[in-house]
N, C-alpha and C positions, 0 to 999 in steps of 0.2 A: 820646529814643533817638538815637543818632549812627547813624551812617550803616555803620560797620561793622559793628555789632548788626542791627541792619535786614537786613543782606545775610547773616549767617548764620542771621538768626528765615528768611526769605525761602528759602535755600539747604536747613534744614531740614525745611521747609514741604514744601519740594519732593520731598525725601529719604522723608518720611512715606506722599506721596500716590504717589509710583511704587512703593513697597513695597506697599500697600496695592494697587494696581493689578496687580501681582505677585502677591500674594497669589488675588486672583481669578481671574487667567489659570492659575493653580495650579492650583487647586480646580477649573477646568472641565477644563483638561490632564490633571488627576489622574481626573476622572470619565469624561473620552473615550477616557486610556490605561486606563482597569480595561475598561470594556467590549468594546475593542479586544483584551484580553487576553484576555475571554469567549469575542467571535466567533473569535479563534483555537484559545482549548483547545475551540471548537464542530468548526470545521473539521477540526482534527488528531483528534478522534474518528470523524468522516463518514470522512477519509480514511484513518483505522487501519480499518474495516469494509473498506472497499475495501481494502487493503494483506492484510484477512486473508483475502479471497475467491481474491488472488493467492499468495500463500503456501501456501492449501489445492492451489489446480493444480498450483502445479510440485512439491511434497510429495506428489501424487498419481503426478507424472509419473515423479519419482526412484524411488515404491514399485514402478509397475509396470514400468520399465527393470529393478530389482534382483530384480523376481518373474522378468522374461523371461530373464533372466541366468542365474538361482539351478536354472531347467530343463533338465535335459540333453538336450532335443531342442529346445530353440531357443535356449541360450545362444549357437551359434555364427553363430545368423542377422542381421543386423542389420535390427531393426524399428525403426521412427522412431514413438515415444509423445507424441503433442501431449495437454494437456487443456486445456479451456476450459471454465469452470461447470460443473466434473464431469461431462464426456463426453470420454472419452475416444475420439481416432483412432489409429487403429493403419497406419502405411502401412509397404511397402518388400515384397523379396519372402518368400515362406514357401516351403520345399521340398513342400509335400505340403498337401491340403485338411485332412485330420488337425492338421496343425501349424498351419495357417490357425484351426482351429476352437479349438487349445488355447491358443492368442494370448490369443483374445477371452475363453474363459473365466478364466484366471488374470488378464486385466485386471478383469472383473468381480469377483473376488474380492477384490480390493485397497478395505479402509475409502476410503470417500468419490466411490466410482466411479457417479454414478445410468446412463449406461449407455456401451456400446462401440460406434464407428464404426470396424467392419472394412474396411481398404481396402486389402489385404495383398493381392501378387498371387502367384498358384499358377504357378510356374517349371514350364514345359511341359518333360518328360524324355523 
């Protein structure tokens, strides 16, 4: 064999054994990206539950602004509605204990409310 066959059997050789080597970094890349793609679609479930706990609040929060609204003795008050894990607070002023009281209960009536923190204050007349 001459010397220039030598250096392409040699060159091939080489050619062979980094594909081959390739090959392997493949198959484990290929194995560390699937399950890396698992713990992802794991996490983005964890975090859709949490995203839907947040979505249920302020869905709650919108219903009972739009219930406080939709009342003609306190659409003109401005009540501030926070919810957190379905408790609702209710701050800011109420003209009358009456209106204090029908705050809380149209809050309660709104799907998804477990209960109301009335912190509404009675404007001394």
């Amino acid at each position: 064999m001459n010397t220039v066959h030598k250096g392409l059997l040699a060159v091939s050789s080489l050619a062979v054994l980094l594909s081959l080597g390739a090959c392997d970094r493949f198959d484990n890349a290929s194995t560390s990206t699937g399950q890396a793609a698992r713990e992802a679609a794991d996490d983005t479930r964890r975090m859709g539950a949490a995203g839907v706990d947040k979505i249920d609040d302020a869905t709650i929060t919108a219903k009972v602004n739009a219930a406080l609204a939709a009342d003609k003795d306190l659409s003109a008050i401005r009540i501030d509605v926070d919810t957190k894990d379905g408790v609702v607070t209710l701050t800011g002023p109420a003209p009358t204990p009456e209106a204090s009281a029908q705050a809380t209960q149209i809050a309660r009536n709104v799907k998804g409310v477990s209960s109301v923190n009335n912190q509404l204050t009675v404007k001394a007349g």
